[in-house]
ChimeraX commands (.cxc) that place a marker at each C-alpha (Angstrom):
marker #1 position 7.16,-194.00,33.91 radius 0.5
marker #1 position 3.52,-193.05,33.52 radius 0.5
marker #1 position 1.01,-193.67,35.62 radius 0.5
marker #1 position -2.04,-196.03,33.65 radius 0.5
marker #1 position -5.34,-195.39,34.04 radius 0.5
marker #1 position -7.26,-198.29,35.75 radius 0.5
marker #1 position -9.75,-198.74,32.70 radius 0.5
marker #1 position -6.72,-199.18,30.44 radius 0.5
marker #1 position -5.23,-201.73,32.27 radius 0.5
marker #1 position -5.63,-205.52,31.92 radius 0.5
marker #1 position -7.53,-207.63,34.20 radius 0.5
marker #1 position -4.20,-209.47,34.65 radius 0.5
marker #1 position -2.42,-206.01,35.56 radius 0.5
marker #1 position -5.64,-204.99,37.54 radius 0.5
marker #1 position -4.95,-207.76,39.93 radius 0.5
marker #1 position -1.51,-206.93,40.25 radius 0.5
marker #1 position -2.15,-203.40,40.92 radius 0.5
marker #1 position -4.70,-204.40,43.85 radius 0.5
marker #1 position -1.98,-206.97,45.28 radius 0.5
marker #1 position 0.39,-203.83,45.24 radius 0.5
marker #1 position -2.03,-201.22,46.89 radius 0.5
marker #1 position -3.04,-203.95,49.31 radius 0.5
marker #1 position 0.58,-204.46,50.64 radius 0.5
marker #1 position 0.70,-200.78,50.62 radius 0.5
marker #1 position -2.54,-199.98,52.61 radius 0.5
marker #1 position -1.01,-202.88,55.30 radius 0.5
marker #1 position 2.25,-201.04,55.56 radius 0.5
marker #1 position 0.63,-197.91,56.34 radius 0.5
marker #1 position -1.95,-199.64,58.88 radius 0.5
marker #1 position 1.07,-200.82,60.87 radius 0.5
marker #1 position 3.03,-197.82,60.23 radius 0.5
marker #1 position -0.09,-195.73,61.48 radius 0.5
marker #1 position -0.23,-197.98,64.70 radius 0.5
marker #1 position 3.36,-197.39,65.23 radius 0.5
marker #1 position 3.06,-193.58,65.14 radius 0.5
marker #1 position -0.05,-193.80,67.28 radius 0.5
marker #1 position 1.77,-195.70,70.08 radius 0.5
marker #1 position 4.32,-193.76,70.14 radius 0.5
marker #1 position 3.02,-190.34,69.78 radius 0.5
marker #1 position 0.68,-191.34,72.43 radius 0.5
marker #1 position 3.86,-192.56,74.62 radius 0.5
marker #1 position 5.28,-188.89,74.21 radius 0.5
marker #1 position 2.78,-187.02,74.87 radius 0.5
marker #1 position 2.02,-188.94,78.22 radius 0.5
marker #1 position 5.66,-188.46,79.07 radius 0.5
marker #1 position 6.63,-184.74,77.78 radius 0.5
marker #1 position 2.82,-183.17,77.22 radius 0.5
marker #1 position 1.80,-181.74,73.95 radius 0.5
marker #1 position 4.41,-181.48,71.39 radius 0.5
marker #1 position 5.05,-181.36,67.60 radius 0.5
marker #1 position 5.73,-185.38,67.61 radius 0.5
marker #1 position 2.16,-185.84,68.94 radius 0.5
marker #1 position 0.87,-184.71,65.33 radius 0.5
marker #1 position 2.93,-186.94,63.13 radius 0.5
marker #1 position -0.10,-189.15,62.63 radius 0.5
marker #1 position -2.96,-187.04,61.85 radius 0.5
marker #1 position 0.28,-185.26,59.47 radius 0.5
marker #1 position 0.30,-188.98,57.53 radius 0.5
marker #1 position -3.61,-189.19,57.43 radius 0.5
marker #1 position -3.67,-188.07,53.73 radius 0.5
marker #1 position -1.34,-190.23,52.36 radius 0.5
marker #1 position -3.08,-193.13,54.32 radius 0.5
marker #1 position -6.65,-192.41,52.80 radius 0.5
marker #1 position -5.32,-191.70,49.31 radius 0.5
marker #1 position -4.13,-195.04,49.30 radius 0.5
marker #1 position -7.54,-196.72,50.69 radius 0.5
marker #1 position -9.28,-194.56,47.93 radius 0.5
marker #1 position -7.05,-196.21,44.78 radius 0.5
marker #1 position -7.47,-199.79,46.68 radius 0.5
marker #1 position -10.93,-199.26,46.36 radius 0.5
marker #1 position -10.79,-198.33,42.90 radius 0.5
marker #1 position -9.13,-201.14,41.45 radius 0.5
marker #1 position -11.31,-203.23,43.26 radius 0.5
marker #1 position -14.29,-201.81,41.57 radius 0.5
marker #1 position -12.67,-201.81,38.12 radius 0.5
marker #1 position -11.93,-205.86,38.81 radius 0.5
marker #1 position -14.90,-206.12,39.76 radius 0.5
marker #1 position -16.88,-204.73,36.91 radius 0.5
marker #1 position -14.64,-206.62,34.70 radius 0.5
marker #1 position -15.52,-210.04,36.01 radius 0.5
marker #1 position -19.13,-209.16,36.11 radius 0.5
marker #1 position -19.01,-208.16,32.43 radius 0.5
marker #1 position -16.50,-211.35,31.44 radius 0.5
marker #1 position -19.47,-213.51,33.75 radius 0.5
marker #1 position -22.53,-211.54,31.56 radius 0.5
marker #1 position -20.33,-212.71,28.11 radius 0.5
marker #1 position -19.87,-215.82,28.90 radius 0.5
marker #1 position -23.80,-216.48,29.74 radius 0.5
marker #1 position -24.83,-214.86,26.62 radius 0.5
marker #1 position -23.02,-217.17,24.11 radius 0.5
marker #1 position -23.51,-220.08,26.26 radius 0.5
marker #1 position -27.11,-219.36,25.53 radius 0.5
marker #1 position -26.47,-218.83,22.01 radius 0.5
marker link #1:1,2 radius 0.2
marker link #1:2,3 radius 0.2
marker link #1:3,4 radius 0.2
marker link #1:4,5 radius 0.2
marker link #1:5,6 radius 0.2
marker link #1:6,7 radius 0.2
marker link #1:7,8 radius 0.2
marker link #1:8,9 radius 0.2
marker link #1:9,10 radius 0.2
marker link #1:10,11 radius 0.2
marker link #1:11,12 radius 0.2
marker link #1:12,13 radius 0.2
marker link #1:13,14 radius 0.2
marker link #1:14,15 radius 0.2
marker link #1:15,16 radius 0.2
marker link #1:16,17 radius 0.2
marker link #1:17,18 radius 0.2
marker link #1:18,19 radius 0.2
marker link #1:19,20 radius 0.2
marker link #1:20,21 radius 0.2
marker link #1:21,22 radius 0.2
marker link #1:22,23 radius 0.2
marker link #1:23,24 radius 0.2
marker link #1:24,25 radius 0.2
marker link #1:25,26 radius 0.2
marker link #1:26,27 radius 0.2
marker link #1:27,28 radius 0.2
marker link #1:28,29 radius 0.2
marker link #1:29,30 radius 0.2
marker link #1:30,31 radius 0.2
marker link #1:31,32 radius 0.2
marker link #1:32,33 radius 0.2
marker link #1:33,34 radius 0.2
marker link #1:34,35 radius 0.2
marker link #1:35,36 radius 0.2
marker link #1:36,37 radius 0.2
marker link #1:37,38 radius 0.2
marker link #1:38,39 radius 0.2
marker link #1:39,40 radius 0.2
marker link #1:40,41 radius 0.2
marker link #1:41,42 radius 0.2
marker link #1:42,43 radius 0.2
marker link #1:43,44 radius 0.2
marker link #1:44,45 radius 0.2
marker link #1:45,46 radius 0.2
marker link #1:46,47 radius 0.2
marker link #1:47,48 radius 0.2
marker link #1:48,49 radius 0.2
marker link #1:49,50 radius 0.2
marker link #1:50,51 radius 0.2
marker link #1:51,52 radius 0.2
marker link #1:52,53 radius 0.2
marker link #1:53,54 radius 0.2
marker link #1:54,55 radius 0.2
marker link #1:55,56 radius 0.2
marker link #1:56,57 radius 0.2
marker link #1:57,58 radius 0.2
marker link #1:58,59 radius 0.2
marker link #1:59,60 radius 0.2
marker link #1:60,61 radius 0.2
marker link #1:61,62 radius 0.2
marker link #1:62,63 radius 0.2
marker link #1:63,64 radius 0.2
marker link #1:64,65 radius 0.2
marker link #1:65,66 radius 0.2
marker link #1:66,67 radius 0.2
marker link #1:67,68 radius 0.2
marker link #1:68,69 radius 0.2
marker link #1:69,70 radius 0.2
marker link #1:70,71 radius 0.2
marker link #1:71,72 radius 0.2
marker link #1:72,73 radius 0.2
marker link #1:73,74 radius 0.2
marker link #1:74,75 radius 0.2
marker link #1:75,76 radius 0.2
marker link #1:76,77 radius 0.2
marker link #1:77,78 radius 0.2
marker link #1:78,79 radius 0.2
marker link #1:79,80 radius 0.2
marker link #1:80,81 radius 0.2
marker link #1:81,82 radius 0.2
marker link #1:82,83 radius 0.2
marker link #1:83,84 radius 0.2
marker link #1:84,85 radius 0.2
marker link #1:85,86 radius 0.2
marker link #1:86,87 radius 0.2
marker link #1:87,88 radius 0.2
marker link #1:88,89 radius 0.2
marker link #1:89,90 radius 0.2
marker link #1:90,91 radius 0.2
marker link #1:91,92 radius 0.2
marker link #1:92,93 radius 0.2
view
């Protein structure tokens, strides 16, 4: 399946594709948190180790996923504004 391109997407698929990346940014928020407690708990108990990385490791993923929430959120939101402008110019008409 091919990945569409925010500007050729609906408004109606727009606002699915935020709900989507906005259940996706939670999960990695709380899976972040997770990694942080407990890389935190194992390096207090064994010192430095590999495990003690794991979250900066994730970071990436994490900010990609910020990035294309904040995207579509633009896109909607230049699409409303432009639907709003529309509808003011033929109700002045």
């Amino acid at each position: 399946m091919q990945k569409k391109i925010f500007s050729d997407q609906t408004l109606e698929e727009l606002k699915r594709t935020e709900k989507k990346y906005l259940s996706i940014v939670k999960f990695h928020i709380i899976s972040f948190c997770i990694l942080v407690g407990i890389a935190a708990y194992i390096t207090i108990e064994n010192d430095f180790s590999i495990y003690t990385f794991f979250p900066l490791l994730f970071t990436p993923i994490y900010i990609y996923s910020l990035i294309n929430l904040k995207k579509v959120k633009a896109e909607i939101k230049t699409r409303t504004a432009y639907i709003f402008i529309q509808k003011k110019i033929q109700e002045n008409k």
